[in-house]
N, C-alpha and C positions, 0 to 999 in steps of 0.2 A: 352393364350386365346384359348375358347375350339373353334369348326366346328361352334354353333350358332354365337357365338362372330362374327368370321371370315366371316361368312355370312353378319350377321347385319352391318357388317361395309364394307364391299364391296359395297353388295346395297342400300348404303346411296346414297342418291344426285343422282340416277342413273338412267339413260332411258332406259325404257325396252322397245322390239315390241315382242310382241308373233303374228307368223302367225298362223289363223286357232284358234284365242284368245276366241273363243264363242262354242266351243269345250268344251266335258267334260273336258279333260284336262286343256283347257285353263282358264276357271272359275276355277275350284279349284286352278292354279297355282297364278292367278291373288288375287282371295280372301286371300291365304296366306299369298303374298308380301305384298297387301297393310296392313293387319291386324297386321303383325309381324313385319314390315320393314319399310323404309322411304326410298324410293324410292323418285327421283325428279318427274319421271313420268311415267304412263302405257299405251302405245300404244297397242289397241287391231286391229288387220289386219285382217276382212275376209270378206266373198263375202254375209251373211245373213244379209240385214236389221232388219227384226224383232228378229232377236238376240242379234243384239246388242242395240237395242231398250229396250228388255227385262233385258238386264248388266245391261245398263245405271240405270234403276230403283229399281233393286236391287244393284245397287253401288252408288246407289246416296250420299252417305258420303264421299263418296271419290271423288267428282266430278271437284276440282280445281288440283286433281293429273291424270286423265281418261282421254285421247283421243283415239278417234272412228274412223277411214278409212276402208272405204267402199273399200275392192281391191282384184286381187284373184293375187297369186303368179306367176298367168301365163302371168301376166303385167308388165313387168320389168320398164317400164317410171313410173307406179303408186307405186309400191313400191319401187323403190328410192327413192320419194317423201316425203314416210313414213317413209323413213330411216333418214332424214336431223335428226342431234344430239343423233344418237340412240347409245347407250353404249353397250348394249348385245341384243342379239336376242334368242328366244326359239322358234325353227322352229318344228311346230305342225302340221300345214295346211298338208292334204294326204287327198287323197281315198281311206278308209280302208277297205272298206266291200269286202271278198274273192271272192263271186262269183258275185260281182254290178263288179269288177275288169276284170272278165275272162268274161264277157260278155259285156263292154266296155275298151277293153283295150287300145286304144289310149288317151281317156279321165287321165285312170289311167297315164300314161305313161308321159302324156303331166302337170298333174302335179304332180308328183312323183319324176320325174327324170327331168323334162326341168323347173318346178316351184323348183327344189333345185338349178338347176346351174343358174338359176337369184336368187332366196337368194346369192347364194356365191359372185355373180358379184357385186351386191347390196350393200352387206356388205362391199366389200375391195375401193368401188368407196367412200364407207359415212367415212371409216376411223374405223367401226365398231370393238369395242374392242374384244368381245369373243361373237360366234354363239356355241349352241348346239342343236342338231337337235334331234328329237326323233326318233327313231327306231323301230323294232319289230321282236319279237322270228325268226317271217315267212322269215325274211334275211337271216337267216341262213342254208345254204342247202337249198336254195327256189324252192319246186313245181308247186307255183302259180305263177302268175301274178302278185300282189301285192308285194309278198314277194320280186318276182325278180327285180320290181321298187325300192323297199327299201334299197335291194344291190346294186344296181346303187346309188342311194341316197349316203348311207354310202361312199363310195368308193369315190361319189365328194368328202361330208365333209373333207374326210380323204386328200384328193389329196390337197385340198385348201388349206392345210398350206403349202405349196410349191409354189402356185399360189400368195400368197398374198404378196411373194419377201419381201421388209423392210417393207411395212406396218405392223401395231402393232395388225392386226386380226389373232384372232385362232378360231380353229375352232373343236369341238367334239361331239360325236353322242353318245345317253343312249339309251341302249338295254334295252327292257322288254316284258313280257308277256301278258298276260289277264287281263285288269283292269277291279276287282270286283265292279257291276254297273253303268258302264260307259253307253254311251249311243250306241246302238249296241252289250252290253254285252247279252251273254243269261241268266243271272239274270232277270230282267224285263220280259224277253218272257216266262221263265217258272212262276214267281210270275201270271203272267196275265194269263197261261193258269190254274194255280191252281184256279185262283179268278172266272175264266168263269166257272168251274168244268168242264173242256173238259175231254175225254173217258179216254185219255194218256200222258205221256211227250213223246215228240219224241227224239229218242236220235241216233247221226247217227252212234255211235262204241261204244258197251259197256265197248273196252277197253281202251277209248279214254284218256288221260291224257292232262294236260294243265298246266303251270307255273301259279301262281295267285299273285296278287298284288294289293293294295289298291289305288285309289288315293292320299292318302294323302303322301303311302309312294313314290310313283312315284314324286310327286311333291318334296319333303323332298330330294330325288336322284340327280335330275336334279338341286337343290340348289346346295348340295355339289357337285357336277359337276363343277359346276361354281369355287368354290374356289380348287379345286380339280387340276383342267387341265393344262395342260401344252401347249396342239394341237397335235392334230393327236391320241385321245385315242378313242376308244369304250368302254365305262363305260358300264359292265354289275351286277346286281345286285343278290346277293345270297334271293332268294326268294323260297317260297312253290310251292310243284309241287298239285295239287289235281285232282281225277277223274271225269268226267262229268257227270258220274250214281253216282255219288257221293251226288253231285252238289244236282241234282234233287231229291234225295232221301233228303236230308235237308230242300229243299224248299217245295215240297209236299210227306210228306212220304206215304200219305194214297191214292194216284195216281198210276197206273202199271207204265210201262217206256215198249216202242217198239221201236225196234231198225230200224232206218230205211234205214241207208247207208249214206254214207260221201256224202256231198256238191261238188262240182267243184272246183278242189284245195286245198280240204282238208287234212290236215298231220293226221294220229293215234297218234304222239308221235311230241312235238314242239324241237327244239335245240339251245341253246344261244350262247354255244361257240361248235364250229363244232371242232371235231378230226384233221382235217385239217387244224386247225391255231391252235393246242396245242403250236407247238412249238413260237407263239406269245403273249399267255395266262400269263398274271400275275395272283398271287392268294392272295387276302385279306384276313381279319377276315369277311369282309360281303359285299365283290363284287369281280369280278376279271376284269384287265383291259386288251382287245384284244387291243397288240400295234401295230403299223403301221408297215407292211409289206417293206414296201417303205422306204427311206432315205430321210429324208429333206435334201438339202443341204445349205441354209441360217441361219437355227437357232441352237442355243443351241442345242448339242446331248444330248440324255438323255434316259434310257436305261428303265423308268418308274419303278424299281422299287420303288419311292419315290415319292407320290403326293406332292401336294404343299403345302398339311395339315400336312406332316412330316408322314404320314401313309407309314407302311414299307410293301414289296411284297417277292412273293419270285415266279419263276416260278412254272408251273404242269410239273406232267409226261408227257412222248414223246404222250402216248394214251388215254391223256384226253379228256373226251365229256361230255361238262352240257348237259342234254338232260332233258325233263320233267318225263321221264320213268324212269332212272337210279339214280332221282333225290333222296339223303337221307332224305330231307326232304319233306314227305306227309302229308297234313294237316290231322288234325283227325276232325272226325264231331262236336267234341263241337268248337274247334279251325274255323271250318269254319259256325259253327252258329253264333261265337262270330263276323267273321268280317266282318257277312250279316247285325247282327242287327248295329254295325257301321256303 
């Protein structure tokens, strides 16, 4: 049975809650489940009425499999609530934007890191089978504010499978990058500044580098995740690094570009698996998995070289670093026109 197989029959009959579900992410995750899958049901979790207003009518085919709660992760009574019969969770809900974060950072804080440890509680009170939570590069060696909520994030995930004692929950976190036009991507802001024919693209380091990654394949990730896990992984994905005068120059070549200085918490260079957890680093044909630092002492040992798809690992060198700079894979400009027009 290949990974689709093993997917397709997982989430048969299965209750999903995505928080933060009206989210780019969570739209594309939810349209692929229901489209490829048979799922028993999709719980969508977030704080936007008119978005989910908005699902509901473009999902309206699916409408005897869809339910809708209004709730924000920083409720732990309301999302329990939404938890009664929930099988898996894909914890999405964050405050992503770097400098919306370093300019309210208790906001970020409060749901970043206090909205993950009510998911965690949430999960192990409902009996919840597998949580995975989504990540981002900025965790890694984090500068910002955001980033450094996201490593708190991760670090519950990861602690929770210790927490959850005999209960049958795990729990695992998927790393990634820049999702090509997502909503907050800078795809969109320079398409709109080409369409207004403004003076320039603003670029704030000409030698700015970024990981890049599709929706579709983030969502495709975070599936085999699910059949993948064991608890306690950071699934990180072998993706294109590309430069962001790069970027601009595909989307309007016939525009200058002026540089104008990094944002508040801005990296030059992102990082997925830091030098300082090589020696945690597994290495795939097309991800590698940062394993838990920590000892479970309840479950199964298990050394990850061997997911549960039968995929074999092998560790890195003592001074490995994914970094998006050192990355061997750069896209080339036809490579990234081809997965603008997708």
């Amino acid at each position: 049975m290949n990974a689709q197989d093993k997917i397709a029959e997982y989430l048969k009959n299965k209750t999903i809650l995505v928080t933060g579900g009206t989210g780019s992410f969570g739209n594309h995750f939810i349209s692929t489940v229901l489209k490829n899958y048979a799922p028993q049901k999709v719980i969508v979790y977030s704080r936007d009425e008119l978005k989910q207003y908005e699902m509901q009518q473009r999902l309206s085919a699916y409408a005897k499999q869809m339910r809708y709660f209004i709730g924000d992760v920083r409720d732990a009574t309301r999302l329990n609530l939404a938890l009664r019969g929930v099988d898996i969770i894909i914890h999405a809900a964050a405050i992503k934007q770097v400098p919306a974060a370093e300019y309210n950072p208790m906001e970020c804080i409060k749901t970043n890191i206090l909205g993950a440890e009510n998911v965690i509680e949430c999960a192990m009170q409902n009996n919840v089978d597998q949580v995975i939570a989504l990540s981002t590069d900025k965790a890694a060696n984090p500068i910002n504010l955001y980033g450094a909520t996201k490593l708190c994030s991760d670090k519950l995930f990861i602690a929770a499978n210790n927490l959850s004692g005999e209960r049958r929950t795990k729990f695992a976190v998927v790393r990634y990058g820049n999702v090509a036009g997502s909503r907050g991507s800078v795809v969109p802001f320079f398409k709109k500044l080409r369409e207004q024919h403004s003076d320039y693209i603003p670029i704030t380091d000409m030698r700015m580098t970024r990981f890049w990654i599709t929706l579709e394949q983030g969502v495709s990730f975070v599936l085999h995740g699910l059949v993948r896990m064991y608890g306690g992984e950071v699934f990180v994905p072998k993706i294109p690094s590309i430069m962001i005068k790069q970027l601009a120059e595909v989307i309007a070549p016939e525009m200058p570009m002026k540089e104008i200085g990094a944002r508040p918490g801005e990296k030059l260079h992102e990082i997925m698996c830091p030098r300082d957890d090589a020696a945690h680093v597994i290495e795939f044909d097309n991800f590698y998995i940062i394993k838990p630092s920590i000892l479970f002492t309840h479950k199964s040992r298990t050394d990850y070289l061997e997911t549960r798809l039968g995929e074999q690992g092998k560790p890195v060198a003592s001074d490995f670093e994914y970094n998006s700079l050192d990355n061997p894979h750069f896209m080339t400009n036809e490579e990234l026109k081809d997965m603008l027009r997708l």
